[in-house]
N, C-alpha and C positions, 0 to 999 in steps of 0.2 A: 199683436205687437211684434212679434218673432218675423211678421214677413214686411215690416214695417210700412202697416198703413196706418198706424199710429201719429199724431204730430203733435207737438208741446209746444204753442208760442211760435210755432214755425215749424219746430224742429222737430225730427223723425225721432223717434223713441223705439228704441225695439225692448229695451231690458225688462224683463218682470219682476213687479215689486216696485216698480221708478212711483214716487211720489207728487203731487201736486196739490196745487191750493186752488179749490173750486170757487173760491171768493178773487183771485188774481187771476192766474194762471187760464188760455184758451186753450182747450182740447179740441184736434179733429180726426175723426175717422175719413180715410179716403179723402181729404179735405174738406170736409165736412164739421164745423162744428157741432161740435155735441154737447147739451147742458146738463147742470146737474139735476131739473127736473124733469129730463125725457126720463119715463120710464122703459125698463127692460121690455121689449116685445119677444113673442115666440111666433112660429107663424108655420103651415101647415104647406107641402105642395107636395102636390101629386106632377113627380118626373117620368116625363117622354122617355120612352127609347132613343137610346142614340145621343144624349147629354151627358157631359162628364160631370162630375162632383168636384168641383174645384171652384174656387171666388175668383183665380187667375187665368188671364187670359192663354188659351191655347192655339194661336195663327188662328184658324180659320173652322177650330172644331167647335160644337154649342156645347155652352158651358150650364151648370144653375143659376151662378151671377147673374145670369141675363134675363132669369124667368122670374126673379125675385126681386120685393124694391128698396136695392138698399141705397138709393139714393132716396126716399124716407126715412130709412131706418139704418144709415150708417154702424157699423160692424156687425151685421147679421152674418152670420158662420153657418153652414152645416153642420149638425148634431152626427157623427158616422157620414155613410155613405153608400152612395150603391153602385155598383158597374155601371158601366153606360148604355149595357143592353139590359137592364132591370129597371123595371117600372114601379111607378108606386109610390108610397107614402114615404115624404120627407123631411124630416124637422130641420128647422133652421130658428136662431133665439142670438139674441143679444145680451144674455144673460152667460157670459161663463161658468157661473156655479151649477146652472141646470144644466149643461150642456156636459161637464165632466162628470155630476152626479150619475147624468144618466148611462154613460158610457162609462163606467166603473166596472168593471169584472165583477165587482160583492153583488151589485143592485140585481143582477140576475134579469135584465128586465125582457118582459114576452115581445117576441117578434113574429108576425103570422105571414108567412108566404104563398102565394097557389105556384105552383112548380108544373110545366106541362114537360115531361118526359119521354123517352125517345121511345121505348116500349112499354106497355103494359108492368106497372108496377107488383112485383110476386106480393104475397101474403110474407114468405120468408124474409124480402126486402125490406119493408115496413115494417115487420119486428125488430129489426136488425135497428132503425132509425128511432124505433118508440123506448129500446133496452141501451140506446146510446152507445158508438162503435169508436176504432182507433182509429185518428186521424194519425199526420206526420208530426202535428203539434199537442199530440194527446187525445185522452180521449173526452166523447161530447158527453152532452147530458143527456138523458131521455129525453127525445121531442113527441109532441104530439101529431100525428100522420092519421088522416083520413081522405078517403076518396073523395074527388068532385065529381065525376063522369064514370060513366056503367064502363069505358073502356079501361078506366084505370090509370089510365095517362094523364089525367090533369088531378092533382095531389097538391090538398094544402098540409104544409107542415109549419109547427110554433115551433121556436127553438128558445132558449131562457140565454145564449151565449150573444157573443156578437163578431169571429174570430173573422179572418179573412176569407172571401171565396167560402165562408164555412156550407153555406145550404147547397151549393153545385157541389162541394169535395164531397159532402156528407152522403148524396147521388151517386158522385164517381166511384165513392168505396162500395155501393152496394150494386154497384155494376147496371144501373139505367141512368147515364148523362142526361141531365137539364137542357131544353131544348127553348125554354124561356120560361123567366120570372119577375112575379107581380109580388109586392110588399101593400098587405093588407092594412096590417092594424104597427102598431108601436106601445107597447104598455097599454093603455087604456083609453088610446086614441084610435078609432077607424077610420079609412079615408073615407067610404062612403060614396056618395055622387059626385062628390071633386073633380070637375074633368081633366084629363092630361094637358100640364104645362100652365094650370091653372092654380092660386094658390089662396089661406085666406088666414087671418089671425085666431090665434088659439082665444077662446076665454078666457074669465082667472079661472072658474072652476076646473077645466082641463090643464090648464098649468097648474094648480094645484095638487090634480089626481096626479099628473108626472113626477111633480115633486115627490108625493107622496107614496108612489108605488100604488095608487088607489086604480076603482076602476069606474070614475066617474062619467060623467054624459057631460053634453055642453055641445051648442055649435054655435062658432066665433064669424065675423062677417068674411064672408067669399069676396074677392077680388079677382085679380088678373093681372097682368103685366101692359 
């Protein structure tokens, strides 16, 4: 509503909390009506490198907007977000209440990354990562760090936070920079065989396991743009 794609009757709405009558009253997202028996969708994409996380347009840069269909699914938002050079599992839902649940500081919720690194990761570094270190905005939580490759260089780490830049700063403090990364799982979701730029609807039971902090199964239908 804040970046007004909202409309009442015509009219743009940005306020939160604005009221209406689903029995009078036409809602449109992006100019799109919306009824009051569409239900909420959630929806799963696995993002390209080199796409920004944004629903607005950029000139001439690729955005998520464009990989997602929210001209089926008017107000589909991004759940967070990820660099442009971060690949990987991406929530999007039309549901605002899962979307802030889940990005709440309290929910703690697991995030699983493979991090390919610029040297060989030390044993000292990866303690340092698993015992939780200072960042400039505090300090992390214990993440989980293990090897993917006998060279030591491609490292997946969980982390339970969600701060900014936090899994490349959390690198930079233990002195081997990120040289690229993939976003595996999200709470109880993995992306799996999703191809890049490809995207598909959650189930209920995997929207449920989110709600719930669960760590449910479920696969919802694969799509594409």
């Amino acid at each position: 509503m804040t970046a007004g794609r909202v409309s009442v009757n015509g009219e743009v709405v940005t306020e939160l909390g604005s009221k209406v009558d689903p029995l009078v009253d036409e809602v449109a997202v992006d100019g799109k009506v919306v009824h009051l028996s569409d239900g909420p969708v959630t929806i799963m994409l696995h993002k390209p490198a080199g796409v920004i996380t944004t629903m607005k347009a950029q000139s001439d840069k690729p955005i998520v907007a464009n990989l997602v269909p929210t001209d089926e699914y008017p107000g589909l938002y991004p759940i967070g977000r990820l660099d442009a050079d971060t690949t990987g599992l991406l929530l999007f839902s039309t549901n605002g209440e899962l979307g802030n649940a889940l990005l709440h500081p309290s929910q703690h919720v697991s995030k699983t990354y493979l991090a390919r690194v610029k040297k060989p990761l030390s044993d000292e570094a990866a303690q340092q990562l698993r015992a939780g270190l200072e960042l400039n905005d505090g300090p992390t939580q214990p993440a989980d760090v293990s090897f993917a490759d006998k060279q030591r260089k491609l490292v997946r780490i969980t982390i339970h936070e969600g701060r900014y830049h936090q899994v490349k700063r959390m690198f930079e403090a233990v002195g081997d920079p990120v040289v690229s990364l993939h976003r595996e799982s999200f709470g109880p979701l993995k992306l799996g065989d999703l191809k890049p730029g490809k995207w598909r609807i959650l189930s209920d039971d995997e929207v449920a396991a989110l709600a719930q902090g669960g760590r449910g199964e479920g696969h919802g239908e694969t799509r594409q743009p």
